[in-house]
C-alpha positions as CSV (number, residue, x, y, z in Angstrom):
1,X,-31.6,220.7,7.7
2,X,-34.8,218.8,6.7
3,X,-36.1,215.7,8.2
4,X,-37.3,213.0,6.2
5,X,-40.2,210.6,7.4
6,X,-38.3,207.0,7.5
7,X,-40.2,204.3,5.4
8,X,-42.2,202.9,8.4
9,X,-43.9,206.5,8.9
10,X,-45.1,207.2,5.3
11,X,-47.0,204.0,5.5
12,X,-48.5,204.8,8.8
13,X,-50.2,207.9,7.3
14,X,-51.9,205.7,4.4
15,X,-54.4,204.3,6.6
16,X,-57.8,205.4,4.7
17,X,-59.2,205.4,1.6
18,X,-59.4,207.9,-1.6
19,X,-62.6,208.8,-2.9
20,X,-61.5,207.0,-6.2
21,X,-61.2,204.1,-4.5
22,X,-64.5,204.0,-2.6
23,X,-66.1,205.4,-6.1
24,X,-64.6,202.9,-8.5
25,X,-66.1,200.1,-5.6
26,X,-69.6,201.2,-5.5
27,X,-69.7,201.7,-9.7
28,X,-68.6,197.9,-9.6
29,X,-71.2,196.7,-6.8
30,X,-74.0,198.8,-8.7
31,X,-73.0,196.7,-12.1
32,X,-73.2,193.8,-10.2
33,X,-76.8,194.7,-8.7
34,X,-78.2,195.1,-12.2
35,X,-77.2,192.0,-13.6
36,X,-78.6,189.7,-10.8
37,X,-81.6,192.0,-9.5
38,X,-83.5,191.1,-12.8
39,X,-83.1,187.2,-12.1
40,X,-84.5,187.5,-8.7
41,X,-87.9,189.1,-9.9
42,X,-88.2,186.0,-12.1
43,X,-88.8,183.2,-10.4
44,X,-90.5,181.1,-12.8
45,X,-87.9,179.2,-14.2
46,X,-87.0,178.1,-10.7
47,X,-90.1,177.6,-9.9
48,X,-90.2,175.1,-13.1
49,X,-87.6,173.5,-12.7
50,X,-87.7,172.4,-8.7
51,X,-91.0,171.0,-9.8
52,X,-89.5,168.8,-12.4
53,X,-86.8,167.7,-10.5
54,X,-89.2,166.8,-7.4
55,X,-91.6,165.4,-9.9
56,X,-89.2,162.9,-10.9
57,X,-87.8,162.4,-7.9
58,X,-91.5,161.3,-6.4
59,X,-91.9,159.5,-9.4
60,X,-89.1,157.5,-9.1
61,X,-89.7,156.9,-5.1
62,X,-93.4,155.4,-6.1
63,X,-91.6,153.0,-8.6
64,X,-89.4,151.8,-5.3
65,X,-91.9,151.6,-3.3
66,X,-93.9,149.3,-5.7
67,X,-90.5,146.7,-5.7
68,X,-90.5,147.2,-1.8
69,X,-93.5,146.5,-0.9
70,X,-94.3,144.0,-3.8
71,X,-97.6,146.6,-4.2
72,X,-98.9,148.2,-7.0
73,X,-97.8,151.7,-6.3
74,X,-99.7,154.9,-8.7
75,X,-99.0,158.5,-8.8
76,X,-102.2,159.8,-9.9
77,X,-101.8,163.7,-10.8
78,X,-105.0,166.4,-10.3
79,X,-104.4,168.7,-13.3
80,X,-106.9,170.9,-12.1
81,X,-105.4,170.7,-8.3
82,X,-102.2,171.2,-10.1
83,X,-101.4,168.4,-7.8
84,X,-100.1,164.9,-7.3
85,X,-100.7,162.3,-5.0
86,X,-98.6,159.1,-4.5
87,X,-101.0,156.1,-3.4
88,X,-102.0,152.4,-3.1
89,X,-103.4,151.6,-6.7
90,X,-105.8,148.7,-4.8
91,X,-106.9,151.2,-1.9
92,X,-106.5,154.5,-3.4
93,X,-105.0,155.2,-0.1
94,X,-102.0,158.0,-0.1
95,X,-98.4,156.8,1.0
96,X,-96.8,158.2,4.1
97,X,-94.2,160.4,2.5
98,X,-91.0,159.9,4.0
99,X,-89.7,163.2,5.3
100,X,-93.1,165.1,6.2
101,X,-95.1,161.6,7.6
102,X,-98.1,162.8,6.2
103,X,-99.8,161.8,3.1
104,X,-98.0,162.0,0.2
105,X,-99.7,164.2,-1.6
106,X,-98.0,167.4,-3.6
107,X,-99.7,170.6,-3.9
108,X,-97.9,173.0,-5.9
109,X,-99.9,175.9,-5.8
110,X,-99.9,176.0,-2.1
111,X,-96.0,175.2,-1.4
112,X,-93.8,177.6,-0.9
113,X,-90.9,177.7,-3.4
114,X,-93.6,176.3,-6.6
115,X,-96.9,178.7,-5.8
116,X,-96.5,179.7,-9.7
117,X,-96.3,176.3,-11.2
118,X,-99.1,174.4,-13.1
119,X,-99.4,170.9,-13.7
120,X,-100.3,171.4,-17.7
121,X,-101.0,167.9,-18.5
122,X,-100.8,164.1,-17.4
123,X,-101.4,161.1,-19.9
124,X,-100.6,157.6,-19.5
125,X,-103.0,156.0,-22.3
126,X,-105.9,158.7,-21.6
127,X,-105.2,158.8,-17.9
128,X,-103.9,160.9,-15.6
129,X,-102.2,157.9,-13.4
130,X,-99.5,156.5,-13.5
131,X,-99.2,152.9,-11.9
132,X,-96.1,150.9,-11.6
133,X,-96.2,147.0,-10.6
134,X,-94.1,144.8,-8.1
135,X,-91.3,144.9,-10.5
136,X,-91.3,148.5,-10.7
137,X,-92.1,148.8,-14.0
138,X,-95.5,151.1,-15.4
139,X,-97.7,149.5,-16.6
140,X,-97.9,152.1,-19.3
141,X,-96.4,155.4,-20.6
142,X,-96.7,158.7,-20.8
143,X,-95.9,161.8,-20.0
144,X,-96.7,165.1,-17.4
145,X,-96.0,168.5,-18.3
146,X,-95.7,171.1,-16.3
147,X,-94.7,175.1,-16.2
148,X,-94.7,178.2,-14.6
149,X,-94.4,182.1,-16.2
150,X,-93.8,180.3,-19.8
151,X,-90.6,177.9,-19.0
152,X,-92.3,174.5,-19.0
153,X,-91.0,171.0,-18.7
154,X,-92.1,168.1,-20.0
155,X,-91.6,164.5,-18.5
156,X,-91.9,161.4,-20.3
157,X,-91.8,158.0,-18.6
158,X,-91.5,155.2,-20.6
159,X,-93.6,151.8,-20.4
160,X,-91.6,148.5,-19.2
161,X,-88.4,150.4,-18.2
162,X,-89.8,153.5,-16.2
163,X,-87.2,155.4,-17.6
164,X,-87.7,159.2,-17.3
165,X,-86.7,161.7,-19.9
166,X,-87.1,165.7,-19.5
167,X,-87.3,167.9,-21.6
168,X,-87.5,171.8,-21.3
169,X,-85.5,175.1,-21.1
C-alpha cells in the first residue's frame, strides 16, 4: 500500500526557490542596471535644467518683489561668476533670499546639484541686468542662456509683460 502526501503536504515542501527562478531575476535586474547606470553618469542635463527652472523661478520672485515693495527690483547676472544676484537697482544692495536669509545671490559653480553649469550669456539691450519696476514689469528684454555638458537653455523675458519663454532640450 502506498501513501500519498495530501494536498497541504506537497505545498509545504515548495518553500525555496529554483535556480531558474533566482537566474531569470538577476538577468532582469542586470538589464535594468544597464539602462539607468548610463543616465546617472550624465548629469548635465539635470544639471541644466534645475538651473533653468530656479533661474526663472528667481526671476520671477525679483518681479514680485519689485510690485511688493513698490522698488525697483534687478537681477543682475556675473557671466564670468557664472552667477546671479538679485538686488535693489537704487542701492545695488542684494535681497534677503527667502529660504537661506542670506543675500540673494546664486552661485552655480559652487552649489551642489549645478557645479557643471555655466551662465553662457545675459543681454537685456547690451546689459547683463535685468530690472523690473513697481509694476513688475522690465524695463527691457532679453534673454540668459545657460548650459552644462552641451544641453543648454535659453530664457527669454519679454519687455512690458515679463513673460518668460524657455527654450532648450
Amino acid at each position: 500500500m502506498r501513501l500519498q502526501a495530501s494536498p497541504s503536504a506537497r505545498v509545504l515542501r515548495r518553500r525555496g526557490f529554483t535556480l531558474v527562478e533566482i537566474l531569470a531575476t538577476v538577468v532582469i535586474i542586470a538589464i535594468a542596471a544597464t539602462m539607468v547606470v548610463p543616465r546617472l553618469g550624465s548629469t548635465g542635463d539635470v544639471q541644466a535644467l534645475a538651473a533653468m527652472q530656479e533661474t526663472v523661478a528667481d526671476i520671477e520672485y525679483a518681479q514680485n518683489q519689485a510690485i511688493t515693495t513698490q522698488l525697483l527690483v534687478t537681477v543682475a547676472f556675473n557671466i564670468n561668476g557664472d552667477s546671479f544676484t538679485v538686488q535693489d537697482a537704487n542701492s545695488g544692495k542684494a535681497l534677503v533670499h527667502p529660504t537661506t536669509k542670506r543675500n540673494f545671490v546664486v552661485p552655480f559653480k559652487t552649489t551642489i546639484g549645478t557645479d557643471r553649469v555655466s551662465l553662457l550669456t545675459a543681454s537685456f539691450n547690451g546689459q547683463p541686468n535685468l530690472t523690473f519696476d513697481t509694476l513688475g514689469a522690465p524695463l527691457q528684454g532679453g534673454t540668459v542662456s545657460l548650459g552644462a555638458e552641451g544641453f543648454n537653455y535659453k530664457l527669454e523675458i519679454f519687455a512690458v509683460t515679463g513673460k518668460i519663454t524657455v527654450t532648450g532640450p
